[in-house]
N, C-alpha and C positions, 0 to 999 in steps of 0.2 A: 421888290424883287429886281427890277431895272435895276435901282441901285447899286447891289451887289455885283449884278454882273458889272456893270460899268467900272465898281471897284477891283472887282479882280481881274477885267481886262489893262486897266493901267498899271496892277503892280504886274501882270505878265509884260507890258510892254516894257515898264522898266528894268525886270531882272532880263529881261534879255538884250537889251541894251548895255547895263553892265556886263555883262557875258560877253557880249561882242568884241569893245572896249578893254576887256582882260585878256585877249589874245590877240593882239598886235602881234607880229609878227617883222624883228628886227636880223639886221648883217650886224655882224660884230668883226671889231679889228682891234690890234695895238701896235703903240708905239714906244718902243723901250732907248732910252737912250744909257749906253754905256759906254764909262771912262776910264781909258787905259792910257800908258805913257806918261805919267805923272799927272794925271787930270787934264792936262791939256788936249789931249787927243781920245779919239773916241769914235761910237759909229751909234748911227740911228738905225734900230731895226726896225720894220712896218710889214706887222705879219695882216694878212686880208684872209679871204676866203680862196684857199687855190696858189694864193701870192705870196712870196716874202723877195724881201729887199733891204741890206744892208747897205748903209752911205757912210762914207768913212768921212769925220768931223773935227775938226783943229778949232779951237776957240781962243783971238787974239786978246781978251780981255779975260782975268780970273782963271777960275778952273770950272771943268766941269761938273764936281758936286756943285756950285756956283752958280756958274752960268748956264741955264737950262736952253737957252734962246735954240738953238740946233731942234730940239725934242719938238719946243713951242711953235718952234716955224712951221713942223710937216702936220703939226694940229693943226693949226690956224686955215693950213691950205685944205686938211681935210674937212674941215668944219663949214667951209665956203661949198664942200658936196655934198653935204646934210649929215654930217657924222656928229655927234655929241660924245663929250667925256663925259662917263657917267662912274668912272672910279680910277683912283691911282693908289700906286704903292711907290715904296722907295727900301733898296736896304744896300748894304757895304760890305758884302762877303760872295767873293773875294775885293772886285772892282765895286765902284762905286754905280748903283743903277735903279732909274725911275724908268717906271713902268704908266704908261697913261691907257687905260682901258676904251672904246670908244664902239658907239655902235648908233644903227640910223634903220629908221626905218623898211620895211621891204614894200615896193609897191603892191 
């Protein structure tokens, strides 16, 4: 009889552990970079929760289907305050524009 209880108290401990674990609770944001002006120019948008901010972007090397570096920088700087990409898109109608998804956990 101990037994049993002792087994059913570990699978209750474990499904609620998994349970816990399933409900993290994340901030989500993105950053969208799009190219206008012959691909050379463009803006980086970074939408937050509350926030948006458009950065207007000239790239002296390629173009910007191309050269993403602009988009990759405000990740990299977001990624150093705990944000993760955890999806992107890209499509060409009208301008050309990738979309990086990004989200971090909530304390």
């Amino acid at each position: 009889m101990k037994t049993v209880k002792l087994l059913i108290a570990v699978i209750f401990t474990m499904a609620v552990s998994i349970g816990v674990k399933a409900q993290e609770k994340y901030e989500y944001a993105s950053v969208k970079l799009v190219a206008t002006g012959m691909g050379q120019k463009g803006y980086v948008a970074v939408s937050q929760e509350n926030k948006y901010e458009e950065i207007e972007v000239k790239v002296t090397q390629g173009i910007l289907p191309d050269n993403l570096s602009p988009a990759i920088e405000v990740v990299n700087k977001m990624s150093l305050q705990g944000w993760e990409v955890y999806n992107t898109t890209g499509y060409a109608s009208p301008n050309y524009c990738v979309h990086y998804f990004l989200r971090k956990k909530k304390n």
